[in-house]
N, C-alpha and C positions, 0 to 999 in steps of 0.2 A: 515216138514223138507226137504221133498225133491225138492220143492220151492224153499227154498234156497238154496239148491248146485247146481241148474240148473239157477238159477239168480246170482249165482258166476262165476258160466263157463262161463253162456253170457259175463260178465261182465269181465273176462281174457281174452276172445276171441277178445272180442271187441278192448283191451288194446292192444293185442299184434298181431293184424292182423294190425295195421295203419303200424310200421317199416316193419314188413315183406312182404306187399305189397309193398314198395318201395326199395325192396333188387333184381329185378327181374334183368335179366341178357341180357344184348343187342344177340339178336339171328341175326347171319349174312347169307344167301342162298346166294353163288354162280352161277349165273346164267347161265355165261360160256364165253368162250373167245372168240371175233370176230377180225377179220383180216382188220381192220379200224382205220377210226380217231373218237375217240371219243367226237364228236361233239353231238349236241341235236338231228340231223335230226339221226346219226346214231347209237345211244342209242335208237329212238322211234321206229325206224325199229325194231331194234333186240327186244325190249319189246314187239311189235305186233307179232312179231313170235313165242313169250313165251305166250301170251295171255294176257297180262298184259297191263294197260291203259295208255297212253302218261304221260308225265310227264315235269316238267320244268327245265332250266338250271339253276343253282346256280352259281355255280363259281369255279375255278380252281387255282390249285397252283403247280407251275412248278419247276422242282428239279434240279440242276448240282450238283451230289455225291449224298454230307450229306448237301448242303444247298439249302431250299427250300426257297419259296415265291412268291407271287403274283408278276406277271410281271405287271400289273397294277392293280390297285383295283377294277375300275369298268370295268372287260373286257367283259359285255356286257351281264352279269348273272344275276338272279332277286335280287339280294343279293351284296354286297361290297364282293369280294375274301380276305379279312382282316379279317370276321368274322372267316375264316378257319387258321387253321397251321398245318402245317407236322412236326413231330421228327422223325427222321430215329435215328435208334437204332440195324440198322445192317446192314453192308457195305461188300461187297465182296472185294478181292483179291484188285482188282482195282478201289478200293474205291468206286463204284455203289452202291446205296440204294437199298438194296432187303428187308429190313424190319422196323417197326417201328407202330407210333401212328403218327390219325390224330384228330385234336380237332375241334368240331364246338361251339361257345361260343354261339350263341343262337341268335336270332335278334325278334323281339317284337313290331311291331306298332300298337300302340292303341290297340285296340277287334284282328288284326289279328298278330298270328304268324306263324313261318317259322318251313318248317320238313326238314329233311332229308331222304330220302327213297332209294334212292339208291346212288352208289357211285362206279367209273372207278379206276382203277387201268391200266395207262398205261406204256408200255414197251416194247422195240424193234419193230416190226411193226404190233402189235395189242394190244389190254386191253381186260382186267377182269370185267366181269361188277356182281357187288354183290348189294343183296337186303337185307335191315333192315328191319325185320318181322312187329317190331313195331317201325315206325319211332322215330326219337327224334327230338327232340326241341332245345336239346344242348347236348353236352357231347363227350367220347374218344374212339375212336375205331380203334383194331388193325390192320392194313395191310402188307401184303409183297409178292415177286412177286411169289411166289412158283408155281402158276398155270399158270404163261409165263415162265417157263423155269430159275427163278429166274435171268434174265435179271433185268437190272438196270432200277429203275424207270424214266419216262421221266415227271411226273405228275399226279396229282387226280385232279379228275371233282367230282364234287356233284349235284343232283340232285332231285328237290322233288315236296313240295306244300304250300302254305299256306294255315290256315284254319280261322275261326273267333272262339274265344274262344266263351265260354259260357258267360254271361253278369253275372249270379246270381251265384254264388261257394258255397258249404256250407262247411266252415274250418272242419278239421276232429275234434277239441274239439266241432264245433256242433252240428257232428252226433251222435257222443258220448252223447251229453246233451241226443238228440231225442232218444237214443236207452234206455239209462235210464230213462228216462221218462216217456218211452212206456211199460220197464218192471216192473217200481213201478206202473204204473195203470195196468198191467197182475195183478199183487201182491195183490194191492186193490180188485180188482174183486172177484182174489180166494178167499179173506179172508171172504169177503160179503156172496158171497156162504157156506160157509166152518159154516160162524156164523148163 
């Protein structure tokens, strides 16, 4: 009997850890504010003074107010600036973007895909440079200028890596098949024993 309540737990745990591993919550570090243009050469400065290894430019999307967008698509970032967009979702007095969401849709060639690992936040005569714990591949995350003084944004930069996926994935209904598998021959075994 007690086989079976311990090859039911497996078998809840197993069900209900695939959604809840994918419930995890983008973590943002702040890294700090420098008195520049944030350009590639002077993001890798400041990340070599953090301890933290170079990294490549993506692209940028340049703001007047509440309206953003890429001043050209390809302005010279490893990435198309169109994969990116800004919503400002909060404008001071005189209508400056001090806060809001920015979306990366994700870009995917062949076996390699695109991160995001870090990302600028500039404004008046310096930017914010923040790190994403766990990079992503796509998705929305919130910014605003609160650590310049809530100065009106002049732009975001992004900045990351690509990697080569894995060639072979195994869907989660396969793990699932392999974990039931493995615990109806656990099962088998006790029972051999047991008789």
């Amino acid at each position: 009997m007690k086989l079976k309540g311990i090859l039911a737990a497996a078998v809840f745990l197993a069900f209900a850890a695939g959604p809840l591993a994918e419930a995890n919550a983008v973590t943002i570090n702040h890294l700090g504010n420098f008195g520049d243009n944030d350009d590639l050469a002077s993001v890798n400065i400041a990340l070599s003074g953090l301890g933290k290894p170079a990294t490549n430019y993506l692209g940028k999307q340049d703001c007047d107010n509440d309206l953003c967008s890429s001043t050209t698509p390809d302005d010279g970032g490893d990435l198309n600036s169109d994969l990116f967009s800004i919503d400002v979702t909060l404008l001071k007095e005189d209508e400056e973007a001090i806060g809001g969401t920015w979306t990366f849709d994700g870009f995917t060639d062949g076996d390699l895909t695109w991160f995001v690992q870090y990302f600028t936040v500039k404004a008046g005569s310096g930017f914010a440079l923040y790190e994403i714990i766990e990079p992503i591949s796509s998705g929305t995350i919130a910014w605003d200028t609160s650590d310049l003084d809530n100065k009106g944004l002049s732009h975001i930069s992004w900045f990351g890596f690509s990697e080569d996926e894995p060639t072979t994935e195994v869907s989660e209904p396969g793990i699932l098949a392999l974990l039931g598998a493995g615990l109806l021959a656990i099962g088998a075994l006790h029972r051999r024993r047991v008789a």
